[in-house]
Each structure stands twice: as C-alpha cells, then as structure tokens.
PDB file of N, CA, C and O in Angstrom:
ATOM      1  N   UNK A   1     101.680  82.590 129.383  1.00  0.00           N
ATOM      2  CA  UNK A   1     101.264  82.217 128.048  1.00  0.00           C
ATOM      3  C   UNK A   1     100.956  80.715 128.050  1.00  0.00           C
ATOM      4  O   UNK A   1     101.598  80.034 128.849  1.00  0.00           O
ATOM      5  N   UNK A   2     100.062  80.113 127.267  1.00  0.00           N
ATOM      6  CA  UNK A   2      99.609  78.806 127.196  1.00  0.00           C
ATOM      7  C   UNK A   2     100.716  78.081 126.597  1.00  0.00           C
ATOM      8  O   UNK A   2     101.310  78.710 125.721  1.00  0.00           O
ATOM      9  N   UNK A   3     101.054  77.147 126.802  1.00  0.00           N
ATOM     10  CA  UNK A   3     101.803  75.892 126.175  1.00  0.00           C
ATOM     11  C   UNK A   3     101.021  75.676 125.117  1.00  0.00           C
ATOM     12  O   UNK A   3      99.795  75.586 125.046  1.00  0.00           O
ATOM     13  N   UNK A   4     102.295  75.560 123.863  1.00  0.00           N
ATOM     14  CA  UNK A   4     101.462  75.043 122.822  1.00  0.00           C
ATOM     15  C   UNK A   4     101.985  73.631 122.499  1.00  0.00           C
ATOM     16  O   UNK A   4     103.089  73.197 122.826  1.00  0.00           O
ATOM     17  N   UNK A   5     100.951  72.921 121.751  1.00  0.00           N
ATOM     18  CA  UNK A   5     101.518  71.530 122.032  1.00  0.00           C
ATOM     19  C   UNK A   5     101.100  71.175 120.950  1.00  0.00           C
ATOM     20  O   UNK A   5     100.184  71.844 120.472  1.00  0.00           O
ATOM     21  N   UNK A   6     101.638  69.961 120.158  1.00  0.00           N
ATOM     22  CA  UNK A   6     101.643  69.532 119.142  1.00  0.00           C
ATOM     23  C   UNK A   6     100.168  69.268 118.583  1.00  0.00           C
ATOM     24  O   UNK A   6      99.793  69.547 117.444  1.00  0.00           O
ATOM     25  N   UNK A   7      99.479  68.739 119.487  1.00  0.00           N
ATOM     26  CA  UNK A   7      97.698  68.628 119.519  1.00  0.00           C
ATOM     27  C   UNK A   7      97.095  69.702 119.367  1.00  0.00           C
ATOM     28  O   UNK A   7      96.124  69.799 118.616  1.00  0.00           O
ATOM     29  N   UNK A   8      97.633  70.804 120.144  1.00  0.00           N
ATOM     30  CA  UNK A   8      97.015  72.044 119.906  1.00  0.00           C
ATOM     31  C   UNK A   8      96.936  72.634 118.552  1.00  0.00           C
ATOM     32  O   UNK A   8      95.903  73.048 118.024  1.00  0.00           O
ATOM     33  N   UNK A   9      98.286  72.633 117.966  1.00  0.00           N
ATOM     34  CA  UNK A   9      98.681  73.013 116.450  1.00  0.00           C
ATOM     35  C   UNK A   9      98.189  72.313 115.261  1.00  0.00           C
ATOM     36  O   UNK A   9      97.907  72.745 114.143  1.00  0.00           O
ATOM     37  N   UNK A  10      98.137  70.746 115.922  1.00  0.00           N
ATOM     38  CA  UNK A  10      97.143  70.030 114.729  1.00  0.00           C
ATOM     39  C   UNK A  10      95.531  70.363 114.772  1.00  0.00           C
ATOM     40  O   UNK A  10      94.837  70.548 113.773  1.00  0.00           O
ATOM     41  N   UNK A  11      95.197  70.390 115.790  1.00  0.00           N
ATOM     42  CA  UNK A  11      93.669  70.956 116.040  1.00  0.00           C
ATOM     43  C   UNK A  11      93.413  72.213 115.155  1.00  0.00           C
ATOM     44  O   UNK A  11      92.485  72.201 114.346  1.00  0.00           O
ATOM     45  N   UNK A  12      94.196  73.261 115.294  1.00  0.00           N
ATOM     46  CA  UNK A  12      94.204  74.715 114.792  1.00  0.00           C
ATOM     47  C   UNK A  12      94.315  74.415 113.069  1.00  0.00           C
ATOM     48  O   UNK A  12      93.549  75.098 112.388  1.00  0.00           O
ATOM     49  N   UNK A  13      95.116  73.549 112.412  1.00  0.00           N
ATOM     50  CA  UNK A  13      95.236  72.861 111.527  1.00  0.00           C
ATOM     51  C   UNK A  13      94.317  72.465 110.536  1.00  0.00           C
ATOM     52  O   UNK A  13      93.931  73.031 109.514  1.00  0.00           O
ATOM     53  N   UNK A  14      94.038  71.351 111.059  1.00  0.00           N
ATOM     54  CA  UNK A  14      92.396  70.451 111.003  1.00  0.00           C
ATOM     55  C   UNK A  14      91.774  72.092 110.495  1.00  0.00           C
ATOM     56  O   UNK A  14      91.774  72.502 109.334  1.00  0.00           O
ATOM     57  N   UNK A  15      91.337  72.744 111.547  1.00  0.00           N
ATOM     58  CA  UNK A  15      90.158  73.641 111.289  1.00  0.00           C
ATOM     59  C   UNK A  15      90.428  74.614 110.273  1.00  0.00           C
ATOM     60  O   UNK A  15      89.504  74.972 109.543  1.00  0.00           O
ATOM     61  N   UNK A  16      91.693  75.134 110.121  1.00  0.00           N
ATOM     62  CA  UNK A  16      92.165  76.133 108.512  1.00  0.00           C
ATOM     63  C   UNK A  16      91.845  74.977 107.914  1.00  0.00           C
ATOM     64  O   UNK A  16      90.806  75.401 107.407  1.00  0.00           O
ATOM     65  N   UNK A  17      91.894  73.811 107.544  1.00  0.00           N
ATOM     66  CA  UNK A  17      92.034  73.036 106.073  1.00  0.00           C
ATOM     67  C   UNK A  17      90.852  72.652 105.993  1.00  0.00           C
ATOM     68  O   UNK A  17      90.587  71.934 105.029  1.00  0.00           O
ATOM     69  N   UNK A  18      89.956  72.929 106.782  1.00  0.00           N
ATOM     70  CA  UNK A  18      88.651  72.787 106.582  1.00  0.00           C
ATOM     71  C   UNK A  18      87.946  74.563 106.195  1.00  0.00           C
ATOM     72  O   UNK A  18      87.083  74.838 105.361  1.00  0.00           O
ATOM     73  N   UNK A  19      88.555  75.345 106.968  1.00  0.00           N
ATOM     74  CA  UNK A  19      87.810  76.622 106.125  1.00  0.00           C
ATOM     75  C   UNK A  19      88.510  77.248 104.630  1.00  0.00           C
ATOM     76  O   UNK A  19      87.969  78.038 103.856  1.00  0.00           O
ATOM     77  N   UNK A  20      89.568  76.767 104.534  1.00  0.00           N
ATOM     78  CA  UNK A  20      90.273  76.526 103.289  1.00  0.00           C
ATOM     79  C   UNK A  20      88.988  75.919 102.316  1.00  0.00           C
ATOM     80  O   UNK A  20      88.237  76.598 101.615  1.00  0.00           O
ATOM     81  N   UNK A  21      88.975  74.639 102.472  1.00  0.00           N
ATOM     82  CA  UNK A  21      87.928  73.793 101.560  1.00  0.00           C
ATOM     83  C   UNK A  21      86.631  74.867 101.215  1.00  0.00           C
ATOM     84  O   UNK A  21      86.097  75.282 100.187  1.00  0.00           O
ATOM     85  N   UNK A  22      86.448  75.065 102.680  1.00  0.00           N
ATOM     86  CA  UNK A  22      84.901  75.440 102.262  1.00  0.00           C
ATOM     87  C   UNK A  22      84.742  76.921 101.509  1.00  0.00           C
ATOM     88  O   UNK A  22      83.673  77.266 101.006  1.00  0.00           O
ATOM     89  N   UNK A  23      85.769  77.635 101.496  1.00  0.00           N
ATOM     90  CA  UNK A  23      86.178  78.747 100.558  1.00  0.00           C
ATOM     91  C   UNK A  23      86.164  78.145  99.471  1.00  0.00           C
ATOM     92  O   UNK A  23      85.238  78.348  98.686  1.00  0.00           O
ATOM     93  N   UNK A  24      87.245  77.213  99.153  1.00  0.00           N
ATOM     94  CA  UNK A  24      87.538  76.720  97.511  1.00  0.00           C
ATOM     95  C   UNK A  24      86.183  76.198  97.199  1.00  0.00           C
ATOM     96  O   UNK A  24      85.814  76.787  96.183  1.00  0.00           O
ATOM     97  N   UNK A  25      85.214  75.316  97.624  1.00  0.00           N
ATOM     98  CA  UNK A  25      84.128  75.081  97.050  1.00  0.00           C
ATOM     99  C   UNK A  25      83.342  76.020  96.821  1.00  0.00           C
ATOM    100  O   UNK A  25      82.740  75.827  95.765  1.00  0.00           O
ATOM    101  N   UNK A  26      82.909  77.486  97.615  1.00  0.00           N
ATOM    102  CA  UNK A  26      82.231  78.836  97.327  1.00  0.00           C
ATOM    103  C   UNK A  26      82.785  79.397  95.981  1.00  0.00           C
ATOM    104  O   UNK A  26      82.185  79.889  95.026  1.00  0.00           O
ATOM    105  N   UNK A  27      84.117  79.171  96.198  1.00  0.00           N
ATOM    106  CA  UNK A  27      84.309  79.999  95.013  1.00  0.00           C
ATOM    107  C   UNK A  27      84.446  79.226  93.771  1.00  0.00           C
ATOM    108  O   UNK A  27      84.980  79.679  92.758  1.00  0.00           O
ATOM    109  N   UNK A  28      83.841  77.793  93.900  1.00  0.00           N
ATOM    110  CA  UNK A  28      83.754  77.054  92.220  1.00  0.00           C
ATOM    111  C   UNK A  28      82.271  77.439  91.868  1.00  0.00           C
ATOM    112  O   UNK A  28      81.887  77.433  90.698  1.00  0.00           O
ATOM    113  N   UNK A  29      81.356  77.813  93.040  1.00  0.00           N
ATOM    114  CA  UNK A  29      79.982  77.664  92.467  1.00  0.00           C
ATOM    115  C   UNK A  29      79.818  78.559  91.963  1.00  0.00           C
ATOM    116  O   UNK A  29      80.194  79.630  92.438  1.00  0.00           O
ATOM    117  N   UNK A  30      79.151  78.453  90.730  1.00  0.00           N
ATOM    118  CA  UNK A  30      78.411  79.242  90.066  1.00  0.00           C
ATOM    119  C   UNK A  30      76.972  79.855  90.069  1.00  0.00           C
ATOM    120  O   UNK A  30      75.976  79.380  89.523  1.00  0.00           O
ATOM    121  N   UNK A  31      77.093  81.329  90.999  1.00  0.00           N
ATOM    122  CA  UNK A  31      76.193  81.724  91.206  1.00  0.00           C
ATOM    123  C   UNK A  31      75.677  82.638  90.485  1.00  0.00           C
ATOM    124  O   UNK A  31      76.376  83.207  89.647  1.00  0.00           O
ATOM    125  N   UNK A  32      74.053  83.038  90.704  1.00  0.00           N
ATOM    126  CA  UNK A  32      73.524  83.769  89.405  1.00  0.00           C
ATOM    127  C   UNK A  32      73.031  85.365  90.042  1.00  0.00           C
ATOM    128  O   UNK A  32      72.591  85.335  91.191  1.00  0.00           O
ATOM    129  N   UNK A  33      73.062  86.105  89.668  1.00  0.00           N
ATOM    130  CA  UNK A  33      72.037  87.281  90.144  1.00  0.00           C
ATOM    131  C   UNK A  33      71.272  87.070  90.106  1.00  0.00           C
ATOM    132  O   UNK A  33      70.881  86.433  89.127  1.00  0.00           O
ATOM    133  N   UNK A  34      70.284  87.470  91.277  1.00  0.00           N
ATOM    134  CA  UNK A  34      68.877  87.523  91.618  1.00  0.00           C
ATOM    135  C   UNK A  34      68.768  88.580  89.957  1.00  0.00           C
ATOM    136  O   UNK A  34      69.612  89.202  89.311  1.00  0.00           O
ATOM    137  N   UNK A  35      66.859  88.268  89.737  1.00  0.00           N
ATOM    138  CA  UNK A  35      66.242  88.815  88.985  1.00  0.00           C
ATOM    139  C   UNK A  35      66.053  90.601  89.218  1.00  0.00           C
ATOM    140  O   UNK A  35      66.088  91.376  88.262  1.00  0.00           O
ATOM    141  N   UNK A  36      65.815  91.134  90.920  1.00  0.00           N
ATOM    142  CA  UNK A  36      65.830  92.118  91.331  1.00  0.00           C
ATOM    143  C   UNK A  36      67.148  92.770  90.920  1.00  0.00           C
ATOM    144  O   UNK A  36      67.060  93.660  90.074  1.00  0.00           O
ATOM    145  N   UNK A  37      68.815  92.341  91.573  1.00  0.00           N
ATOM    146  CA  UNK A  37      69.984  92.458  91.025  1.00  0.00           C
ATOM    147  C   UNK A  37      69.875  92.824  89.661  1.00  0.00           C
ATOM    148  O   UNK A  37      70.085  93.974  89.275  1.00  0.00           O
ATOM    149  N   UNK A  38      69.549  91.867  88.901  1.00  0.00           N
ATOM    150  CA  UNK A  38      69.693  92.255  87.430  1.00  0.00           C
ATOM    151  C   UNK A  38      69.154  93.555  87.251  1.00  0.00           C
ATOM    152  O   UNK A  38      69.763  94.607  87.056  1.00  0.00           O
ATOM    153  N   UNK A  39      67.844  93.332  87.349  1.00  0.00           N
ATOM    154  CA  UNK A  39      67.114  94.883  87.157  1.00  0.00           C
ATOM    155  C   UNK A  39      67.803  96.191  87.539  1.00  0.00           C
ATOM    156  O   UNK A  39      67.895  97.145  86.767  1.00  0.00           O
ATOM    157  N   UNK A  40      68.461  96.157  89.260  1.00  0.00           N
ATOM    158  CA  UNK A  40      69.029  97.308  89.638  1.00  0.00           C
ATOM    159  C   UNK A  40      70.200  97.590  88.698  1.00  0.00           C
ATOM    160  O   UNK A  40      70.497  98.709  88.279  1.00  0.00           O
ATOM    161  N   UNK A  41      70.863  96.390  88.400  1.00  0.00           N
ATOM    162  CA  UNK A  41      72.046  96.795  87.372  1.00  0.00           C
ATOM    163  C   UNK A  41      71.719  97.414  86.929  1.00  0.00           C
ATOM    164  O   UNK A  41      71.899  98.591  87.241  1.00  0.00           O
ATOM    165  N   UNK A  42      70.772  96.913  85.545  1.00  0.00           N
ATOM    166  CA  UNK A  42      70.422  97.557  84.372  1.00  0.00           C
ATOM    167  C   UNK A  42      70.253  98.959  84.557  1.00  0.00           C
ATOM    168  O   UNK A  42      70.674  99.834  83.800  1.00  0.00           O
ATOM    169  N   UNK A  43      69.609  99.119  85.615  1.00  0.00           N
ATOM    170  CA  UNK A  43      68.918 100.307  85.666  1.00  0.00           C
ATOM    171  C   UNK A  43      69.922 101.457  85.710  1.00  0.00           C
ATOM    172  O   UNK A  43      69.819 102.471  85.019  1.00  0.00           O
ATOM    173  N   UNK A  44      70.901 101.213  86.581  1.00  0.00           N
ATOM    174  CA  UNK A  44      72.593 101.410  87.278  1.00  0.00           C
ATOM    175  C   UNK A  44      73.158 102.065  85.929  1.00  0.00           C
ATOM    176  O   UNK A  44      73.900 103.026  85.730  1.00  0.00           O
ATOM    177  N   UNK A  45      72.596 101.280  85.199  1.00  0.00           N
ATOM    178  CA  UNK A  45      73.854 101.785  83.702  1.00  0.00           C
ATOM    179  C   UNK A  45      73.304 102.707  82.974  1.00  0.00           C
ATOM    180  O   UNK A  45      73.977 103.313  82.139  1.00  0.00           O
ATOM    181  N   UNK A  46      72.225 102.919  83.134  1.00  0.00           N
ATOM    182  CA  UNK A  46      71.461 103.657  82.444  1.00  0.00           C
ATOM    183  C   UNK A  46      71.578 105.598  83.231  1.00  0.00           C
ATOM    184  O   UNK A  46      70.859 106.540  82.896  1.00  0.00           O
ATOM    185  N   UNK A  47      72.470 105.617  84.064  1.00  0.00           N
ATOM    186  CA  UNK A  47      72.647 106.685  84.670  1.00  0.00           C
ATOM    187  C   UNK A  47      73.714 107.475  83.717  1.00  0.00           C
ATOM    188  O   UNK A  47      74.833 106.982  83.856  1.00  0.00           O
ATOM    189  N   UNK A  48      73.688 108.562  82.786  1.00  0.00           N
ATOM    190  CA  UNK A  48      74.968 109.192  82.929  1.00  0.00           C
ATOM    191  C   UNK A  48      76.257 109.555  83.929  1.00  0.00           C
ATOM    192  O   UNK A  48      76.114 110.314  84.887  1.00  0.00           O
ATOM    193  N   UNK A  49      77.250 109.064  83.671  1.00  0.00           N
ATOM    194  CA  UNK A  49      78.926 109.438  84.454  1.00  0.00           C
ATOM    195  C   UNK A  49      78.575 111.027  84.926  1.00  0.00           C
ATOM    196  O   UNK A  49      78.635 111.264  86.132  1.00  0.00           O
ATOM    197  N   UNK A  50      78.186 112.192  83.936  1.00  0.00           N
ATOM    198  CA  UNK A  50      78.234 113.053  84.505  1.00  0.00           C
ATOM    199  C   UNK A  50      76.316 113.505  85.909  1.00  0.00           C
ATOM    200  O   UNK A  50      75.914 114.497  86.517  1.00  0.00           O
ATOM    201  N   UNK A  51      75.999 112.571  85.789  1.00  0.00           N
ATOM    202  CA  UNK A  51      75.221 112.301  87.098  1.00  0.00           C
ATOM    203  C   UNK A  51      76.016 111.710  88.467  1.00  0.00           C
ATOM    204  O   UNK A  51      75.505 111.926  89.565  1.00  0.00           O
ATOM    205  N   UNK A  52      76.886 111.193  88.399  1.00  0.00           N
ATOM    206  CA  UNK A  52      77.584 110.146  89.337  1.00  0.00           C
ATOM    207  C   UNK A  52      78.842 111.572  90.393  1.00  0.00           C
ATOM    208  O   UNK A  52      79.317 112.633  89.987  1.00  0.00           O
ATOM    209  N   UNK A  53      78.951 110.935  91.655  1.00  0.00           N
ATOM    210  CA  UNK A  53      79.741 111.449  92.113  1.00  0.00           C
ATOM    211  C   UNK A  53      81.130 110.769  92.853  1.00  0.00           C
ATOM    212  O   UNK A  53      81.005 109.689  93.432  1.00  0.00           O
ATOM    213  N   UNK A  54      82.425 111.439  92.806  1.00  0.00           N
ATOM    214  CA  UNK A  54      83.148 110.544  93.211  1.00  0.00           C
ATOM    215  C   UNK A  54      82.725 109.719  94.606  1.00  0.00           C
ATOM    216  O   UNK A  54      81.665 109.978  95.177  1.00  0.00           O
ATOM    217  N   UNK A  55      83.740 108.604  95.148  1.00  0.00           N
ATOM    218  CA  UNK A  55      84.028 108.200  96.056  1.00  0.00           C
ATOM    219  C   UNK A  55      83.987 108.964  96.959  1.00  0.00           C
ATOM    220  O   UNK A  55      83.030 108.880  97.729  1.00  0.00           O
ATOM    221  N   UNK A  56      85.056 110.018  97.186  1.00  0.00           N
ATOM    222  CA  UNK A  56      85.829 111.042  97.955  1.00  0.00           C
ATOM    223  C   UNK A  56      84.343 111.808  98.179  1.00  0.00           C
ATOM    224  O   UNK A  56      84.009 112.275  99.268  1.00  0.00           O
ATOM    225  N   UNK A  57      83.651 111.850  97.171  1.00  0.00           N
ATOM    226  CA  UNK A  57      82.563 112.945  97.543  1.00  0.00           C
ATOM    227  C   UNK A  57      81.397 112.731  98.279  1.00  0.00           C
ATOM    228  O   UNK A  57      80.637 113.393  98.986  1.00  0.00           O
ATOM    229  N   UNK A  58      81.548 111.172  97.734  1.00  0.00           N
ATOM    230  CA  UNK A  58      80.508 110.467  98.853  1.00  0.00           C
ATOM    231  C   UNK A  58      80.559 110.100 100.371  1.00  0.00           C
ATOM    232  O   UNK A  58      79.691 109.984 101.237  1.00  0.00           O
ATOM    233  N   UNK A  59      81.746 109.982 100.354  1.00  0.00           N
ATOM    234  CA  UNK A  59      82.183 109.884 101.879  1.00  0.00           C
ATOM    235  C   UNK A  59      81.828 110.750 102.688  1.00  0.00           C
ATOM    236  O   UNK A  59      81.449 110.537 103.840  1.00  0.00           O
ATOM    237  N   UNK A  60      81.969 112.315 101.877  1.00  0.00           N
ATOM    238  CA  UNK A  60      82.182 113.410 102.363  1.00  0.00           C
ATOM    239  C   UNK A  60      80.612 113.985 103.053  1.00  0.00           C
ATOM    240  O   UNK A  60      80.390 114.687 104.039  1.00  0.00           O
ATOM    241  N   UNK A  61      79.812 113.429 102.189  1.00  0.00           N
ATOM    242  CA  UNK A  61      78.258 113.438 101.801  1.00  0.00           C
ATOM    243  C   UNK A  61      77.634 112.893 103.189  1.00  0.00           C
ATOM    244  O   UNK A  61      76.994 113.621 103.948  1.00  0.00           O
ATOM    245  N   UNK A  62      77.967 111.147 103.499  1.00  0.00           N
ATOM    246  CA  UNK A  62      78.170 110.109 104.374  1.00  0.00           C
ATOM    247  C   UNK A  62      78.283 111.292 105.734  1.00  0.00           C
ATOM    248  O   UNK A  62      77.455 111.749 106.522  1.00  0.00           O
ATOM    249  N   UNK A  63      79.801 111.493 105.514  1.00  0.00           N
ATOM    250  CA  UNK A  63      79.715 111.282 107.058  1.00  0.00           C
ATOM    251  C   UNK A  63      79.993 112.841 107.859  1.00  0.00           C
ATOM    252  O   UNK A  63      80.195 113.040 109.057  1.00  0.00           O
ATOM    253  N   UNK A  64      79.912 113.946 106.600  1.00  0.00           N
ATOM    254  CA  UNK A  64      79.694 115.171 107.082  1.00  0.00           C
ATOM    255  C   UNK A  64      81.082 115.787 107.095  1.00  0.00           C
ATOM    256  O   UNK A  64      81.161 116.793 107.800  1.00  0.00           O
ATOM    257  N   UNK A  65      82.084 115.447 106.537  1.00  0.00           N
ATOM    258  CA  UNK A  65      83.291 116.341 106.565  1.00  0.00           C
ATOM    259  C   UNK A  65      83.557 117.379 105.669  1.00  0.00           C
ATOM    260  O   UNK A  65      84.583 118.050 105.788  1.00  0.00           O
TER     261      UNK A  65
END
C-alpha cells in the first residue's frame, strides 16, 4: 500500500475544496429553460394521468421483462 503523507492528504484536500466551490457556485446560478424545454413541458402537461404509465411499467416496456 502507498504511504500516505501529509502532502499527499493536503493535495487530495486542495482538490475537494475546490470541487466543493465549484458545485456551490453551480448551484447559486440561476438557470433558465431552454425555449424548446419549455415547449416540451407544456406540451408534457397537457397529457392525461390516465394516458401515462407507471415507472415499473416502463422499465418493463425498456428492457423486456
């Protein structure tokens, strides 16, 4: 097994508190739906529930079980 060494652990360190950051800044921005997005929504809602099929059924649909 490699020796771990105090340099090593600060290195490993350094680099979480930097992908830390760059998470927390993604998740302050405020992003918008594309115009296409919007549309598919809309469109999305406009489906009756009794058109829709479960999860479980889709899977089933998917991958043939």
């Amino acid at each position: 097994m490699a020796d771990v060494t105090l340099q090593t652990i600060h290195k490993e360190l350094v680099h979480i508190r930097s992908d830390i950051e760059f998470l927390k800044n993604a998740i302050k921005e405020d992003y918008e739906l594309s115009d296409w997005a919007k549309k598919e929504l809309a469109e999305s809602r406009k489906v009756p529930d009794s058109e829709l099929i479960s999860h479980e059924n889709a899977k089933r649909l998917i991958l043939g079980r």
